[in-house]
N, C-alpha and C positions, 0 to 999 in steps of 0.2 A: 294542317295547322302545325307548325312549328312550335315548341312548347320549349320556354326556360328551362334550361338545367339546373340542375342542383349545383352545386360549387365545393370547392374546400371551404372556401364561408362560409356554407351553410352549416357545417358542421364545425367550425370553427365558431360561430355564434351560438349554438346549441349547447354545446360544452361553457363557454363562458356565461353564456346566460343562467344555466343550471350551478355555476361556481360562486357567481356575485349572490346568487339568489336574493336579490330586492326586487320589489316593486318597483321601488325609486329608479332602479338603473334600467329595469325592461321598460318602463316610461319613456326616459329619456333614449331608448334607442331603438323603439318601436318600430322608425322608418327604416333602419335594417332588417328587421325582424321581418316586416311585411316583403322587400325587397328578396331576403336572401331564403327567406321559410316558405312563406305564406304564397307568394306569387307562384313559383314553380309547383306547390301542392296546387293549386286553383288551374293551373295551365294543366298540369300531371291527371287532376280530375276532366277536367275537361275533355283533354284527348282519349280518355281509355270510355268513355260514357254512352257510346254509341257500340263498341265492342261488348259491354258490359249489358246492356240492353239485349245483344242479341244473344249472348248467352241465356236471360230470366229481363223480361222485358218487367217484372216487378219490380225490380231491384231500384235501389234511392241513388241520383246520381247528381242528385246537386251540391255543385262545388262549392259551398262553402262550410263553414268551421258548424261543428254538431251535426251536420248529414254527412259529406262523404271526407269529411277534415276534421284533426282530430284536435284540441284545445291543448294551448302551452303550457294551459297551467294546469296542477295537480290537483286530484280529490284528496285532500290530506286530513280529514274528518275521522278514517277509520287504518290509518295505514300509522305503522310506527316511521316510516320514513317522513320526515316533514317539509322535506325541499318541496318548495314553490312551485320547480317547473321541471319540463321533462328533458331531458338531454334526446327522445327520440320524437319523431313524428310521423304521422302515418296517413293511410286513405283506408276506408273503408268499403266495401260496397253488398250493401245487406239488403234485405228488404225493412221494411217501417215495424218496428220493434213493440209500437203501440197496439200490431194487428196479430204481430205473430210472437211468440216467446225463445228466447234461447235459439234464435237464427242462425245460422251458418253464414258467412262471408267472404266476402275476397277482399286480402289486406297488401297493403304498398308497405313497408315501415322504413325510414331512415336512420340511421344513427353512424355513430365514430364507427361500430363496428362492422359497416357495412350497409346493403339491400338486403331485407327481410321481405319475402314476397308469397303468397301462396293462397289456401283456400282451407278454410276450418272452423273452429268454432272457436271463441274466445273461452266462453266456460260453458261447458257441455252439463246440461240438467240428466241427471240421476232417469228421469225419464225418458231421455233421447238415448243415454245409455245402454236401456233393458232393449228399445228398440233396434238401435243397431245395435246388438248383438243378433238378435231372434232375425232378421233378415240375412245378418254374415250364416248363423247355423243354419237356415233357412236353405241357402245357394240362391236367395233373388236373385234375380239376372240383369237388374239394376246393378247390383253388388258386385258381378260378376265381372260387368262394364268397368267400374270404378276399380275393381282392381287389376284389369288389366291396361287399362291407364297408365297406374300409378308404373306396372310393371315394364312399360313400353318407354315413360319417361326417361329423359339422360338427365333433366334439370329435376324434381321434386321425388321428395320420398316422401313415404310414410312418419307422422311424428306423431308424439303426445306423450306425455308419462306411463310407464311401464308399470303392473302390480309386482311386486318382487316374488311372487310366487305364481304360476300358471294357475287360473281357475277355471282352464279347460284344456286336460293334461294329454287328453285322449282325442282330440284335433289336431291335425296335421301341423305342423310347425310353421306354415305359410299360412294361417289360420291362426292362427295364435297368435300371430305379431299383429292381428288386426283386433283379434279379440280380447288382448290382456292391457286394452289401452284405455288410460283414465278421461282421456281427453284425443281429439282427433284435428289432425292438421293434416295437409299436404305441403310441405313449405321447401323454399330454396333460402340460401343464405350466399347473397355473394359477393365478393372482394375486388369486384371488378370496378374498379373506379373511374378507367378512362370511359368504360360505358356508362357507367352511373351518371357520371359529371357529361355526359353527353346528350345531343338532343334526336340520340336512334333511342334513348331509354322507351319512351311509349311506346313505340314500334315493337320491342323486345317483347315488353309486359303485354301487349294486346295475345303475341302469337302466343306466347305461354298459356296467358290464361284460357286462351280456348280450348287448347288440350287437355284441359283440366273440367270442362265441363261434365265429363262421364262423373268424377267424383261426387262436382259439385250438386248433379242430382241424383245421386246415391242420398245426400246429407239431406237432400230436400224430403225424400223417399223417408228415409228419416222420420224427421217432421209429420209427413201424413201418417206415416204407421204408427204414430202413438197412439193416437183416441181408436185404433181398432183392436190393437193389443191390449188396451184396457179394457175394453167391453169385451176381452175376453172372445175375439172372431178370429 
């Protein structure tokens, strides 16, 4: 399947779209919108859905807007920023949020500053926390996979917010970048445009994210080990 690129439009209507911020004007130029955003995230879902599959044949891959595409417009109910819409757009690819809480996922993101690309958790519950930690101190051998992953990686690092103080002084210092983290990503960030704006992009994203599977079910690992480390087994 050949899939649309992305363009300098598209990120030239992103920017503008998020400057006019009207209703009125994202009305009237919606067949852009669909044309230079919308289409290539739907073709972008598309092609990677079948790799995404085989990574967690769970996971939600239908392309459109609230499952694996992410909405223009803003939640502006609780945020002090009040712009309408987003200057970035993304993919997502999770499992059904209704079944499971606080998921892990594999995210696409576009914006002026690039491809944002990787495998993490948007916001990590307080309870996936205690459990990945008790699994990193553990040496699960899930854990073990996932970081030698990340270690073998030339494309993805380790991310997420840092405590400004070690709260575990007395682990190895390779141990502690994994365990002083508020929040857990594996992500790249890249500048490469003439790839971006290309139609080898899918091709790129598929072979990445497979490599990324050891993490991706570390996170999942995750996830099951909560209700065990609650009852306390």
């Amino acid at each position: 399947m050949r899939v649309m690129p992305f363009s300098a439009q598209t990120l030239d209507f992103l920017f503008e779209n998020r400057m006019h911020n009207s209703r009125e004007w994202f009305k009237e130029h919606r067949a852009q919108f669909e044309e230079l955003v919308q289409r290539p995230l739907v073709e972008l879902s598309m092609a990677l859905g079948e790799t995404m599959l085989q990574i967690d044949p769970m996971l939600i891959t239908e392309p459109k807007t609230g499952k694996t595409i992410s909405r223009v417009y803003r939640d502006t109910r609780f945020s002090k920023d009040k712009m309408l819409y987003r200057a970035n757009m993304w993919l997502i690819f999770m499992r059904d949020k209704k079944l499971y809480d606080g998921l892990p996922g594999f995210y696409v993101d576009i914006s002026e500053h690039g491809l944002s690309y990787g495998c993490g958790y948007y916001k990590m519950s307080g309870q996936s926390l205690e459990s990945y930690r008790d699994l990193i101190l553990h040496r699960d051998p899930v854990f073990l996979k996932a970081k030698e992953c990340l270690e073998q990686s030339e494309v993805f690092s380790l991310e997420g917010d840092l405590y400004k103080r070690s709260r575990f002084p007395d682990e190895p210092e390779e141990m502690q970048n994994w365990l002083n983290r508020k929040n857990v990503d594996a992500g790249c960030l890249s500048k490469d445009f003439p790839l971006i704006f290309s139609d080898r992009l899918a091709e790129k994203l598929k072979t990445e994210f497979l490599t990324l599977k050891p993490f991706y079910e570390f996170l999942c690992k995750v996830e099951s080990h909560r209700p065990h480390l609650q009852a306390g087994e």
